[in-house]
N, C-alpha and C positions, 0 to 999 in steps of 0.2 A: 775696905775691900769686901767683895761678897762671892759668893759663890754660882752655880748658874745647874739648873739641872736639862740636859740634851735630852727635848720631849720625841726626837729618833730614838732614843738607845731605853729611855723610862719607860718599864713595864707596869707602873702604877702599883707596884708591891707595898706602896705607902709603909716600909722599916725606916725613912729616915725622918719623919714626919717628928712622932712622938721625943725624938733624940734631942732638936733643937731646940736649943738653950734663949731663944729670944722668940719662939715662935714662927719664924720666919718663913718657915713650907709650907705651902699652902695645897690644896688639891684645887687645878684649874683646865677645866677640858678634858677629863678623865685621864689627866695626868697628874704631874705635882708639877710646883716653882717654886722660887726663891722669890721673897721681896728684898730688894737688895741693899732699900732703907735701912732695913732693921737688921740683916746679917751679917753678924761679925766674924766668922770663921771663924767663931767657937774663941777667940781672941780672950783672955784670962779664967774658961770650962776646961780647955783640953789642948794636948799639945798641936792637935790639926782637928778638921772641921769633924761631927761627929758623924756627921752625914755622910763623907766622904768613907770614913771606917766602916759602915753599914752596910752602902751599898753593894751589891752583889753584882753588880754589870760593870763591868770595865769602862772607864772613861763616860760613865752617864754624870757625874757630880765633880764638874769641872772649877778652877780657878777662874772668876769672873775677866773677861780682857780689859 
């Protein structure tokens, strides 16, 4: 599974970048994303994605569908 970040709601604050444990954020478009290859939701780092903890906007670092 991966995670997905909503380039509506992403302010470009780049706090979740640094956090990810696989690298996976990337800045694209003067915003961020997820490569969804490489993102594990944080899967044996932390109890939920770190990214998702970080975030400061409501519903911008979603549960991939």
């Amino acid at each position: 599974m991966a995670v997905t970040i909503e380039r509506d709601i992403c302010t470009a604050c780049g706090d979740c970048e640094p956090l990810c444990p696989t690298e996976s954020i990337y800045p694209h478009k003067g915003l961020y994303a997820v490569n969804a290859d490489t993102c594990t939701e944080c899967d044996g780092e932390a109890d939920a994605p770190k990214c998702m903890e970080v975030c400061m906007e409501d519903d911008c670092i979603v549960f991939a569908a």
